[in-house]
BAZAVO-677273 format. One record per residue (C-alpha): y negated, x, z negated; residue number from 1. Coordinates in nm, 3 decimals. Layout:
{{Y, X, Z}, NUM} ...
% end
This chain:
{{-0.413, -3.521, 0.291}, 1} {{-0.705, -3.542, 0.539}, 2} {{-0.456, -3.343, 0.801}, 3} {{-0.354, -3.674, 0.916}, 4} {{-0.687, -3.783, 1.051}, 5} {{-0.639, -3.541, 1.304}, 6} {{-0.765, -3.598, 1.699}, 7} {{-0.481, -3.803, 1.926}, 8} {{-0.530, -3.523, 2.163}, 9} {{-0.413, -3.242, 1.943}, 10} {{-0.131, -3.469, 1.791}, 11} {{-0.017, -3.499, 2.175}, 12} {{-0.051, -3.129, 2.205}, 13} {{0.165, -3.100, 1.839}, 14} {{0.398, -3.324, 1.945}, 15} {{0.654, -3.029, 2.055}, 16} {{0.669, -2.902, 1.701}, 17} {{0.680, -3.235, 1.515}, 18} {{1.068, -3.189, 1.423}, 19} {{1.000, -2.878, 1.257}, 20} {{1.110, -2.967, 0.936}, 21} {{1.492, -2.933, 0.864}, 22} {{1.753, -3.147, 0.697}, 23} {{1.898, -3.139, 0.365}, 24} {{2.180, -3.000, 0.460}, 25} {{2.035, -2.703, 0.621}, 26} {{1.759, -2.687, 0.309}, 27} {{2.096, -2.660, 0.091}, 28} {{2.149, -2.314, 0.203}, 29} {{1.849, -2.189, 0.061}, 30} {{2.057, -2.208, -0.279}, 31} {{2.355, -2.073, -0.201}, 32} {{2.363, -1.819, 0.133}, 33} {{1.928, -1.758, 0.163}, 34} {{1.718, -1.662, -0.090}, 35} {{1.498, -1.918, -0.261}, 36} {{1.253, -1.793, 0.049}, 37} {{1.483, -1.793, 0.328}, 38} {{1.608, -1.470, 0.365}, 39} {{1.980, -1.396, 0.407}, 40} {{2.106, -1.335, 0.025}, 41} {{2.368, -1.077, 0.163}, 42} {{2.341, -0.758, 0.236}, 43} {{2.443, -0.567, 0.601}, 44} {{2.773, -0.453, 0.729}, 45} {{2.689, -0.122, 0.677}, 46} {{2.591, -0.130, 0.339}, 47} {{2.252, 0.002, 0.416}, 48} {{2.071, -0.293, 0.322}, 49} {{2.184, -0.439, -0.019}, 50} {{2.241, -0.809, -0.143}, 51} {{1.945, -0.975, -0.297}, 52} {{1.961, -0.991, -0.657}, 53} {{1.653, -1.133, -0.752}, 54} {{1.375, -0.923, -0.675}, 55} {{1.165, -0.656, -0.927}, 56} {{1.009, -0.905, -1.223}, 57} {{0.935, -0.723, -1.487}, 58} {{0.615, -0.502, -1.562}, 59} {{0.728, -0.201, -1.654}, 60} {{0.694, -0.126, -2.073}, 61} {{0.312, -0.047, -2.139}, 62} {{0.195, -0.143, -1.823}, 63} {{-0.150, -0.327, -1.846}, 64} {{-0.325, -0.535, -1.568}, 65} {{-0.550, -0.336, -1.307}, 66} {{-0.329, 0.038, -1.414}, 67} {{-0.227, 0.212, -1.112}, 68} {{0.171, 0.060, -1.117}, 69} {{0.436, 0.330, -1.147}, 70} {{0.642, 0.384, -0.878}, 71} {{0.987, 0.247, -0.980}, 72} {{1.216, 0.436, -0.817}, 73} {{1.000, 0.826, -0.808}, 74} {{1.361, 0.990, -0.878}, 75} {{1.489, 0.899, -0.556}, 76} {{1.547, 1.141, -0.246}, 77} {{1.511, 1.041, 0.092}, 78} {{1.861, 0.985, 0.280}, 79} {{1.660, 1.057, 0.614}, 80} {{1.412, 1.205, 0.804}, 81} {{1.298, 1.083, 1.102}, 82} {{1.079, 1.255, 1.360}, 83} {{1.048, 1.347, 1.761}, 84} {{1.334, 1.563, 1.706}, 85} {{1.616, 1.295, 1.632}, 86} {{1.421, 0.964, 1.692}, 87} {{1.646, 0.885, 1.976}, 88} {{1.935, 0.855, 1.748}, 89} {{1.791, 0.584, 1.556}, 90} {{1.539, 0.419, 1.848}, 91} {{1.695, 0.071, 1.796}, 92} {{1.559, 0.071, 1.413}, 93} {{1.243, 0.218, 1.523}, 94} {{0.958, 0.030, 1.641}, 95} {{0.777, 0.107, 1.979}, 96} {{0.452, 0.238, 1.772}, 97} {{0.646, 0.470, 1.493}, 98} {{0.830, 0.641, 1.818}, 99} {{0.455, 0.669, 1.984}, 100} {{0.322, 0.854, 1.709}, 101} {{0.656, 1.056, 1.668}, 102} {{0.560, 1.163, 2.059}, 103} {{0.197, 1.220, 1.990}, 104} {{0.251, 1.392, 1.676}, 105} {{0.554, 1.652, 1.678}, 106} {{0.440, 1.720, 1.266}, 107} {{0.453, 1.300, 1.209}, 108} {{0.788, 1.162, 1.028}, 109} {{0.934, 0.914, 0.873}, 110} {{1.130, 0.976, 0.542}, 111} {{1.392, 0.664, 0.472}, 112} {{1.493, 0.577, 0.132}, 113} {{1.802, 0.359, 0.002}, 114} {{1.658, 0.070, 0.041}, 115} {{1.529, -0.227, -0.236}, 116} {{1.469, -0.613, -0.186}, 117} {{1.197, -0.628, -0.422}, 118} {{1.025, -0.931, -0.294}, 119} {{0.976, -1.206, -0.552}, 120} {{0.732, -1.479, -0.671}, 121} {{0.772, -1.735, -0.968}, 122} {{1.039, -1.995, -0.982}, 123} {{0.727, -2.247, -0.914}, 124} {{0.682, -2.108, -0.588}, 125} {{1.056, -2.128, -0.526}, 126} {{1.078, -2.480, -0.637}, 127} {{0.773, -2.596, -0.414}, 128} {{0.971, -2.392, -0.077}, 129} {{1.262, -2.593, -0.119}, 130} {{1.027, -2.916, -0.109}, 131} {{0.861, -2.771, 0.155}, 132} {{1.183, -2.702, 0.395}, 133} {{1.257, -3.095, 0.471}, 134} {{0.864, -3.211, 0.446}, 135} {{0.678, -2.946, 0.615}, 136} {{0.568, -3.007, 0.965}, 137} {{0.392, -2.800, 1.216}, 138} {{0.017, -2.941, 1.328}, 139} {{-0.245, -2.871, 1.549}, 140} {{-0.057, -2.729, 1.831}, 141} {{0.182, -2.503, 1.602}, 142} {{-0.172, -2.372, 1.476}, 143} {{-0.124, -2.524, 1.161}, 144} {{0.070, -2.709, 0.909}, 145} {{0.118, -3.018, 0.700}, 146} {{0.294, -3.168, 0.433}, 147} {{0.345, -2.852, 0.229}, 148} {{0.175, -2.702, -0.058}, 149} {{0.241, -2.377, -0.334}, 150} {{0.554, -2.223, -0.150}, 151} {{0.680, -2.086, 0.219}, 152} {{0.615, -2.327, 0.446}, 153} {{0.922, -2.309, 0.691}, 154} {{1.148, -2.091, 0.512}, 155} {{1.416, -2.171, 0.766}, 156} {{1.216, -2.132, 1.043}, 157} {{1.250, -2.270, 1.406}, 158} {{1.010, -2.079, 1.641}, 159} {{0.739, -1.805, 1.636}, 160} {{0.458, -2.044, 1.519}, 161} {{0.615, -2.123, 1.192}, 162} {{0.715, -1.784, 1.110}, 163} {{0.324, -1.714, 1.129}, 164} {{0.250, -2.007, 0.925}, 165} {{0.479, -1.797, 0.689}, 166} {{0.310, -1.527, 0.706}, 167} {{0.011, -1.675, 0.637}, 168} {{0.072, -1.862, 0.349}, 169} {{0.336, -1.554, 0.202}, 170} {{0.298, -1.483, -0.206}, 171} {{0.036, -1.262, -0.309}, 172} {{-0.062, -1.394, -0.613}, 173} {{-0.337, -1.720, -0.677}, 174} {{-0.638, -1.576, -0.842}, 175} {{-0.649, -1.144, -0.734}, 176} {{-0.868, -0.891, -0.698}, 177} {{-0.934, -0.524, -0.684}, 178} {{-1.213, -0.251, -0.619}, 179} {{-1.094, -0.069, -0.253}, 180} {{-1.223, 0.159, -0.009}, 181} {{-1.207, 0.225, 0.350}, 182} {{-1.128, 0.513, 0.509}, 183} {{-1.158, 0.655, 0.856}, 184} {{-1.027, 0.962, 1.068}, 185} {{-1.168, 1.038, 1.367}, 186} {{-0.933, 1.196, 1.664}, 187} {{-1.079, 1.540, 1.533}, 188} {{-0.914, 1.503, 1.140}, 189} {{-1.286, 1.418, 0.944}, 190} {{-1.204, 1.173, 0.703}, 191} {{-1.484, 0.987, 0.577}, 192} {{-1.532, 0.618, 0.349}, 193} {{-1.641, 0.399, 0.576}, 194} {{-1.725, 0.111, 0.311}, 195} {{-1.622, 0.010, -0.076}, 196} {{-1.666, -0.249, -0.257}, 197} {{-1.457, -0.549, -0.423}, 198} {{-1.216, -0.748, -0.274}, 199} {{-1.198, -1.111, -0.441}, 200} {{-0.916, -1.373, -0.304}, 201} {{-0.876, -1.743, -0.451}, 202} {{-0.520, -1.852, -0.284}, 203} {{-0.577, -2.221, -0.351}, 204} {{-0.277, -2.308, -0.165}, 205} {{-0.121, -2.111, -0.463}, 206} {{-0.306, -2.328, -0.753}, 207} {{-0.010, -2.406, -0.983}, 208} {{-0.240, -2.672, -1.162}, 209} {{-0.287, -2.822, -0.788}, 210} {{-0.086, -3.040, -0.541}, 211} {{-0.014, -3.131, -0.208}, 212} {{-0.215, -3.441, -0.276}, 213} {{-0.547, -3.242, -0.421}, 214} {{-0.553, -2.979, -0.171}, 215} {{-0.860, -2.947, 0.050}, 216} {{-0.686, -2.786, 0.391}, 217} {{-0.828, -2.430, 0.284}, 218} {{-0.549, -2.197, 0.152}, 219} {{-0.728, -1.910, 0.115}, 220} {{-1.074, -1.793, 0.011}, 221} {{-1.197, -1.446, 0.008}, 222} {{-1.503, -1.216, -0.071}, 223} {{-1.593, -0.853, -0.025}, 224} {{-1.879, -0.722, -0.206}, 225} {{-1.998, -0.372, -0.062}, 226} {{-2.096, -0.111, -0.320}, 227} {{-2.113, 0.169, -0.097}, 228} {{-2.198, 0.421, 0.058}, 229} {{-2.550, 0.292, -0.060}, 230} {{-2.639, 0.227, 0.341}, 231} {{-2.406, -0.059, 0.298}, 232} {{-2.454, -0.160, -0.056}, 233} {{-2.532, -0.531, -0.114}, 234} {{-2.357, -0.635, 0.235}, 235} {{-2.072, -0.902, 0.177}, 236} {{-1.848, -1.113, 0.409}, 237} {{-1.689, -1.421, 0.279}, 238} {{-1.433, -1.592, 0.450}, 239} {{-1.258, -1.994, 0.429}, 240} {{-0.957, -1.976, 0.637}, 241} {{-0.834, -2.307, 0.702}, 242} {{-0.436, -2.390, 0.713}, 243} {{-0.513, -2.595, 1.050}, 244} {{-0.707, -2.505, 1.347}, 245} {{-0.845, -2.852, 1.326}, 246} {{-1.076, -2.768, 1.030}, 247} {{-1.368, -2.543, 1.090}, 248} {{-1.301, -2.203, 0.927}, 249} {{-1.609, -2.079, 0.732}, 250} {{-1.766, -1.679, 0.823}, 251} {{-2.088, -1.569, 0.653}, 252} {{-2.166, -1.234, 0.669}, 253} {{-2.494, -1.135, 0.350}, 254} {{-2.703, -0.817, 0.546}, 255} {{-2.944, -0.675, 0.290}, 256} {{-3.183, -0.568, 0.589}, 257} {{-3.209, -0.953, 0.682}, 258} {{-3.197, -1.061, 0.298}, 259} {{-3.024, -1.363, 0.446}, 260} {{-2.678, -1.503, 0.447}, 261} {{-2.610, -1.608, 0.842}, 262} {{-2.270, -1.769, 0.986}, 263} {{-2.006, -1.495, 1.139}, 264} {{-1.814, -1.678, 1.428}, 265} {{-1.779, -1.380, 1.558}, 266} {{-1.560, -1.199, 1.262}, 267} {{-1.277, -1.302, 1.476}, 268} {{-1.049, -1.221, 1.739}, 269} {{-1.062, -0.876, 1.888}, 270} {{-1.397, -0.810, 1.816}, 271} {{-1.407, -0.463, 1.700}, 272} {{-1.434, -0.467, 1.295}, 273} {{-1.749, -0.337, 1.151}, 274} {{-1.564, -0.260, 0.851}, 275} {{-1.335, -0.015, 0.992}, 276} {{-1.635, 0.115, 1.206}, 277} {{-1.498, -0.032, 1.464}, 278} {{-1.091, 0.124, 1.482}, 279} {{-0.972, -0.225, 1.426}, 280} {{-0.994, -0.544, 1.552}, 281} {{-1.080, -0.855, 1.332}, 282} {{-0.754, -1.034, 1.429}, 283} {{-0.566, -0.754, 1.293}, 284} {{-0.724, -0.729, 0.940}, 285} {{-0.537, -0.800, 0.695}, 286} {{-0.205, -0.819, 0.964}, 287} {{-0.358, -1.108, 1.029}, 288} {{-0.685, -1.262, 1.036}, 289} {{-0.843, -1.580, 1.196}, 290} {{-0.692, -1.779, 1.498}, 291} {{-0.468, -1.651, 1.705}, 292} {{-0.454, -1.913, 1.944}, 293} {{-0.527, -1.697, 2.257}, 294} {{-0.148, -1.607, 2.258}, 295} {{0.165, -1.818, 2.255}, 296} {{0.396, -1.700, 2.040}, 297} {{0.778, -1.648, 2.130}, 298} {{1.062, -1.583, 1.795}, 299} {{1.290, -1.301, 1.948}, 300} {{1.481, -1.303, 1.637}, 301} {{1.611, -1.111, 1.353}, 302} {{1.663, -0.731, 1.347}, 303} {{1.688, -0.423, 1.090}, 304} {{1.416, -0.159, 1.138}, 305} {{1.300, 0.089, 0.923}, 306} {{0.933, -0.014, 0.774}, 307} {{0.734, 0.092, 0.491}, 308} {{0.844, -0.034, 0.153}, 309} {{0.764, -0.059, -0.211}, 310} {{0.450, 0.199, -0.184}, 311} {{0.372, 0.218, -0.499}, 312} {{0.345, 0.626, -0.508}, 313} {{0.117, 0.624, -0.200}, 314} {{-0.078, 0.394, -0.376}, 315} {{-0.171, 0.599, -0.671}, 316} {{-0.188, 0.926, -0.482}, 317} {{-0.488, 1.093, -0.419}, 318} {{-0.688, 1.054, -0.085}, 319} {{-0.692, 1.352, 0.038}, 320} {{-0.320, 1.392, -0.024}, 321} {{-0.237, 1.030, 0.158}, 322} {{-0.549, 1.028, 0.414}, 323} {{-0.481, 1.289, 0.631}, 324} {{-0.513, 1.471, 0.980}, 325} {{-0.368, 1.250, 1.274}, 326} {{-0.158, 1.006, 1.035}, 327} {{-0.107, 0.940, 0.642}, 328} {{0.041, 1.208, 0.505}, 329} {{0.402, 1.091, 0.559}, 330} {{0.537, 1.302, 0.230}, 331} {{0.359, 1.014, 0.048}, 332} {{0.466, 0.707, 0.234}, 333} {{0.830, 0.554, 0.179}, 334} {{1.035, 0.345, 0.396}, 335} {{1.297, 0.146, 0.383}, 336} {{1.599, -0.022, 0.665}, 337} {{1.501, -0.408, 0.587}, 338} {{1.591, -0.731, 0.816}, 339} {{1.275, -0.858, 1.007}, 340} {{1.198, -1.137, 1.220}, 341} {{1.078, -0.989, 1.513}, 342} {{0.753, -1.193, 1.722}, 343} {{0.612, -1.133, 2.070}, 344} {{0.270, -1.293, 2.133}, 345} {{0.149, -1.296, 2.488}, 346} {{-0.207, -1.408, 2.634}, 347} {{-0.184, -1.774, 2.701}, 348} {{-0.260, -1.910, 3.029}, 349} {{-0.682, -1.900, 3.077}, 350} {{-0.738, -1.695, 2.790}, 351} {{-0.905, -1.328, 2.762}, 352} {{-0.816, -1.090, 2.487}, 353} {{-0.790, -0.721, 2.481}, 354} {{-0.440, -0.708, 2.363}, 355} {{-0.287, -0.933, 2.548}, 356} {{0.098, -0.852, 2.416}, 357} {{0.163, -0.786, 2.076}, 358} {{0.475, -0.730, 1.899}, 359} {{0.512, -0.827, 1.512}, 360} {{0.777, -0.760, 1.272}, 361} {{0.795, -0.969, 0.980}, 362} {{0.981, -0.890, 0.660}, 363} {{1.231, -1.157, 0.594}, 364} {{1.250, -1.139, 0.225}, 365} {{0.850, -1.121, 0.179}, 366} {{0.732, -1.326, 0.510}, 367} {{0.483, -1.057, 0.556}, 368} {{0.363, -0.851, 0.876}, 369} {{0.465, -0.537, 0.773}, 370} {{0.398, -0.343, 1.133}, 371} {{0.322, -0.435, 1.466}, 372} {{0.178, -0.292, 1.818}, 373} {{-0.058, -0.431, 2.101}, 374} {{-0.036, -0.336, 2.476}, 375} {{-0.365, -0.300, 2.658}, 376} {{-0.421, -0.509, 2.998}, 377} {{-0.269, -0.188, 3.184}, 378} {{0.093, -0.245, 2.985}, 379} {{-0.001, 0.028, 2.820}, 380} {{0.093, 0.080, 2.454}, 381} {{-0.214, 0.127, 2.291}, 382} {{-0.257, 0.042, 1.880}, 383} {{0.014, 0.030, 1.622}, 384} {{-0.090, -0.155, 1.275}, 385} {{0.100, -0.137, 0.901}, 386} {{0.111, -0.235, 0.573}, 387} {{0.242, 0.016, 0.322}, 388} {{0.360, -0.290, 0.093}, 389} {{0.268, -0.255, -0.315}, 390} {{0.519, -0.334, -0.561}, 391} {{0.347, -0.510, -0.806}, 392} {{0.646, -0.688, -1.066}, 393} {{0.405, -0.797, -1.306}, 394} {{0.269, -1.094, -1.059}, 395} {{0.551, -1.114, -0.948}, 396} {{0.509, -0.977, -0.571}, 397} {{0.528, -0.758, -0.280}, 398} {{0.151, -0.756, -0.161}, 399} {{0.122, -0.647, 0.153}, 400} {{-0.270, -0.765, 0.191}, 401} {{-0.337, -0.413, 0.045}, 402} {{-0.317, -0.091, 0.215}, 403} {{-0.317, -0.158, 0.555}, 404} {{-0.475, -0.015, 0.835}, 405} {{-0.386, 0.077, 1.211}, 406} {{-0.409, 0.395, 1.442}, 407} {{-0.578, 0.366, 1.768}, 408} {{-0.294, 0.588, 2.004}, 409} {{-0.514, 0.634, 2.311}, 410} {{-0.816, 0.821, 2.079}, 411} {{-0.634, 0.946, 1.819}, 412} {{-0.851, 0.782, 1.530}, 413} {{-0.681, 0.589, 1.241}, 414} {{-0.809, 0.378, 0.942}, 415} {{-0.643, 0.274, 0.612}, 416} {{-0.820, -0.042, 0.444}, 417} {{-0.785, -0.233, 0.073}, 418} {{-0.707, 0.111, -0.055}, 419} {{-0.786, 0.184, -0.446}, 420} {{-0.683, 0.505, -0.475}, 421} {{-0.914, 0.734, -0.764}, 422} {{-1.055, 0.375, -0.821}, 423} {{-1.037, 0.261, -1.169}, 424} {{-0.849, -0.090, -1.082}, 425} {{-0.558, -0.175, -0.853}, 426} {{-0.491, -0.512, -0.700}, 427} {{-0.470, -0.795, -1.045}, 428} {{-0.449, -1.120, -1.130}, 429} {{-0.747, -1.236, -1.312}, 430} {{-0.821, -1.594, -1.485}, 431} {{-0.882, -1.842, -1.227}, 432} {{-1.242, -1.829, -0.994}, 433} {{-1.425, -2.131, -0.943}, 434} {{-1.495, -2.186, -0.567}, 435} {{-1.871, -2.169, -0.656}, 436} {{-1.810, -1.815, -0.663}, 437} {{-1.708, -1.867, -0.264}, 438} {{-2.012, -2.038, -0.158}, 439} {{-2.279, -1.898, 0.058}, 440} {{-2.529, -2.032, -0.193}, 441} {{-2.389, -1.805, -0.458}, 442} {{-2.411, -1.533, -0.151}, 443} {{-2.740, -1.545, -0.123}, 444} {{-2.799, -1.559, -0.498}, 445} {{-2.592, -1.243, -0.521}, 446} {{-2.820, -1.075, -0.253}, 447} {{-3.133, -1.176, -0.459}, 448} {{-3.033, -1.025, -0.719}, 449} 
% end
């Protein structure tokens, strides 16, 4: 791999992580007490979270590709309800954002279901982890990674930087893609789209015909075409996010007023999202998006926490029933007590960033961001940011790089993103995408048309 040619200086600054990867011993466990991913195999003391058991794998009978997927487990009742009222009972499974919007909203809840560890992928993916645990090394100043390919980089994992390599690189699927919308609420309760269109992803890292030998540093490669609202129509953004910081990442935004297809450095960081009109930040798309080398990332460690899990209902509901007033409509959102490795990122030393503290919490059987909050430069709490998690059993996966979106605490406003609700597609695999399709050239081509 061409990671090796990388500059003495950032192999001296990588030199802290270079015994990243563990031993053989350690990798043994992922047969036997972890999951094939690294996440504990047993359930909790309590009983409240059970065993693994292999994950949901299995399209339901009569499902087809693209069809809105049932919710598996509709019958069930919730076996709590959370809200301002009682959240003090249960603050230590609570994260500091779902008790801010408990405070700010007395109507806001959460309802908690018995819990499912639905998270899969293929036995490929499986096999290529357990390489990965006793080859994979962190690069580039923990901003990267090398020596692994097609599975979970660190699935034992050592520090913060890893677990975000993780994340990163978690199973979604190789070849996806889906029609989605974006939708806004201002502080006042108007909802309105605030751009559609159709979200294409090549996961190359993911190529089960490629190899840690064939692959070109660039795990993932994605495209949104705008359809509407016709103001917007033609616009795209395509993105080539690089697995190390050493390799230039690739922005190009298409703007039909310009007719042109121009770089996007700036699609990064916290500048404010255009797709989201603004709510979000770019670094917080998608849980994560771009570098995040303005913070230094600290592993706090493992906790249980309630977060929102196998979504499948809120998926197919309609928006006006999910998208509502102040918050999603939380008689249409499930959660679920799971284990999460919990990460604090704070603004490194000579670096400026709006959110200079952020807390993540990662879901230990997916490797997923599944919520966390930023801090303004006043300490104040200000943003909180989720995923609702699909269940989609037919890839097999728990896709959490769908439905996710953030609420702004300090002006009330909220978004939701990668939402397909009333479209006629959800989130599928499709036969594979050439990376022509990728280019800027075929950008511009798309714009001429």
């Amino acid at each position: 791999m061409h990671h090796k040619h990388i500059l003495p200086a950032l192999l001296i600054a990588a030199a802290p992580f270079a015994q990243a990867a563990v031993s053989a011993d350690e990798a043994a466990a992922l047969k036997t007490t972890l999951t094939p991913l690294g996440a504990e195999r047993a359930g909790n003391k309590d009983g409240t979270i059970p065993a693994w058991d292999g994950g949901a794998t299995k399209a339901p009978a009569g499902y087809k590709p693209g069809d809105p997927r049932p919710d598996l487990f509709a019958a069930e009742k919730p076996v709590l309800s959370i809200s301002a009222k009682n959240m003090d009972q249960h603050a230590a499974k609570l994260s500091d954002g779902v008790k801010a919007l408990m405070k700010k909203y007395p109507d806001f809840r959460i309802d908690v279901y018995p819990t499912h560890r639905t998270a899969a992928a293929p036995q490929w993916v499986y096999d290529n982890t357990f390489k990965n645990a006793t080859r994979a090394r962190l690069a580039d100043g923990g901003h990267g990674s090398e020596n692994a390919y097609g599975g979970i980089p660190f699935p034992i994992p050592k520090d913060g930087y890893e677990v975000f390599q993780n994340h990163r690189l978690a199973w979604t699927g190789t070849y996806v893609q889906a029609p989605v919308r974006v939708w806004v609420v201002t502080a006042d309760g108007r909802r309105a789209m605030a751009s559609g269109g159709v979200q294409t992803f090549r996961k190359q890292y993911y190529d089960p015909e490629g190899s840690l030998e064939k692959f070109d540093g660039y795990y993932s490669l994605g495209k949104f075409a705008v359809t509407e609202p016709g103001s917007k129509a033609g616009e795209a953004i395509l993105a080539h996010d690089p697995l190390n910081a050493s390799l230039p990442r690739g922005l190009w935004q298409y703007l039909v007023g310009q007719r042109r297809v121009r770089k996007a450095p700036s699609v990064a960081y916290d500048t404010p999202d255009s797709v989201t009109s603004g709510i979000g930040l770019f670094d917080e798309a998608f849980m994560l998006f771009g570098p995040i080398d303005k913070h230094e990332l600290k592993l706090v460690g493992k906790k249980e926490l309630y977060i929102p899990y196998n979504n499948n209902r809120a998926a197919a509901a309609k928006v006006a029933d999910l998208v509502t007033p102040n918050t999603l409509n939380p008689a249409q959102v499930r959660w679920e007590l799971h284990r999460v490795w919990e990460v604090e990122a704070t603004l490194a030393a000579g670096k400026r960033h709006v959110v200079p503290k952020r807390k993540y919490y990662i879901d230990e059987d997916s490797w997923q961001i599944v919520l966390f909050d930023g801090w303004d430069a006043k300490g104040e709490l200000w943003r909180t940011n989720f995923t609702l998690t699909l269940l989609a059993p037919d890839i097999p996966a728990l896709v959490g790089n769908m439905l996710w979106g953030g609420y702004d605490l300090q002006t009330g406003a909220y978004y939701l993103n990668m939402a397909s609700n009333e479209l006629p597609a959800q989130y599928k695999p499709v036969a594979p995408i050439s990376r022509s399709f990728f280019s800027p050239e075929e950008l511009a081509n798309e714009g001429a048309r």
